[in-house]
C-alpha positions in Angstrom: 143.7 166.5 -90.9 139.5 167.1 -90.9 138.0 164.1 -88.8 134.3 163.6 -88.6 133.1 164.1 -85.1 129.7 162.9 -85.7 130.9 159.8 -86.8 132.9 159.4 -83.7 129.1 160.9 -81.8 127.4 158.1 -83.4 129.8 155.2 -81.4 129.2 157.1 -78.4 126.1 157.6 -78.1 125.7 154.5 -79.0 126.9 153.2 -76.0 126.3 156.1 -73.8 124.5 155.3 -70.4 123.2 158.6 -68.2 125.6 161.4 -69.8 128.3 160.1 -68.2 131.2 158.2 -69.0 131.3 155.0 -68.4 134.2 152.1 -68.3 132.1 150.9 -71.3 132.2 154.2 -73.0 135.9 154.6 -72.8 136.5 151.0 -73.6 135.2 152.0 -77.0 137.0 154.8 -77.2 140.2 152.5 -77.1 138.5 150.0 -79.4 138.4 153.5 -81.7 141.9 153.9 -81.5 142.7 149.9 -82.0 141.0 150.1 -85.4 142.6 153.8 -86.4 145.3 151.8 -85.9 144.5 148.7 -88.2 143.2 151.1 -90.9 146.6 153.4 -90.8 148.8 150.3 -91.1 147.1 148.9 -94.0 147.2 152.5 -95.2 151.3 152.4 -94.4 151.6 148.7 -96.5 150.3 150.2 -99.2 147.2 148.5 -99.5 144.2 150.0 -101.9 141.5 152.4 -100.6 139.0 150.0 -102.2 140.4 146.8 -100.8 140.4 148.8 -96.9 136.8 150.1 -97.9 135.8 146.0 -98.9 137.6 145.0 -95.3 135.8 146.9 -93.3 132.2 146.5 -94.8 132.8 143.1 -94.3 130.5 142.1 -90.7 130.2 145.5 -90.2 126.8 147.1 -89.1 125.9 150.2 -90.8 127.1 152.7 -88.1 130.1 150.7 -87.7 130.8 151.1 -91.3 130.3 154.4 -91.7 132.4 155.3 -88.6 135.2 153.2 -90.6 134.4 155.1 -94.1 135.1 158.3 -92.3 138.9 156.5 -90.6 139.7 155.4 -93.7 139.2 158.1 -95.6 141.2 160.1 -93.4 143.9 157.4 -93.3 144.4 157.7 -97.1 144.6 161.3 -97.0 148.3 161.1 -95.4 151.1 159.6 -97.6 152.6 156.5 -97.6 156.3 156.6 -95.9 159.3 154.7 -96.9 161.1 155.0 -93.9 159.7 152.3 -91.2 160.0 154.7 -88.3 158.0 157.1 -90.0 155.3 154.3 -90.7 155.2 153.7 -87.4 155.0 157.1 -86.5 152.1 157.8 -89.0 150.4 154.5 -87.2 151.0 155.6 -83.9 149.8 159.4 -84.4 147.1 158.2 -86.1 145.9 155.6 -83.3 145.9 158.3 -80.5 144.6 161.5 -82.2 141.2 159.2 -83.0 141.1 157.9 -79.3 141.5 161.5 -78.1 139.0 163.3 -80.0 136.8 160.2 -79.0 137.5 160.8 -75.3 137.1 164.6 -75.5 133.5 163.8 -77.1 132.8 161.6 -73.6 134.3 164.3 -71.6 132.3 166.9 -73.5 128.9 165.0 -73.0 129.7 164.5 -69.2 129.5 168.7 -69.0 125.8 169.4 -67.7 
């Protein structure tokens, strides 16, 4: 699965201090994860691309959304399971590989 690491840039350096990590910078990586996680499970339900896309434009600032564009899209690009284990597999994969290639970004901006 392809996964847009400037969109992932754009939340960081958003919040980015000196160059180096902060608690605030990898609270947002977990906040990353948290809504990979919201848009896999609607994803796993078997709810509409365009009623995910609607969700998450709702309150959302412009990087926001298009940080969410990007999770979504890559959310619909894996199938829907039958199987609830494998839902929650799909979830759970999901959640983590977006918080670590949000962390290897911090980790990767902390390098001099």
């Amino acid at each position: 699965m392809k996964y847009s690491f400037y969109a992932l840039a754009i939340i960081v350096a958003a919040t980015a201090n000196d160059g180096h990590a902060s608690d605030a910078d990898r609270k947002t990586c977990a906040s990353v994860g948290n809504i990979a996680e919201s848009v896999m499970k609607r994803r796993q339900e078997g709810l509409s691309l365009q009623s995910t896309l609607e969700a998450a434009k709702t309150g959302a600032s412009e990087k926001t959304y298009a940080v969410m564009e990007d999770m979504i899209i890559a959310a619909y690009e894996v199938p829907v399971y039958t199987v609830d284990s494998y839902k929650e597999r799909a979830v759970g994969e999901f959640r983590d590989d977006r918080q670590l290639q949000c962390m290897k970004i911090l980790r990767a901006a902390e390098q001099p």
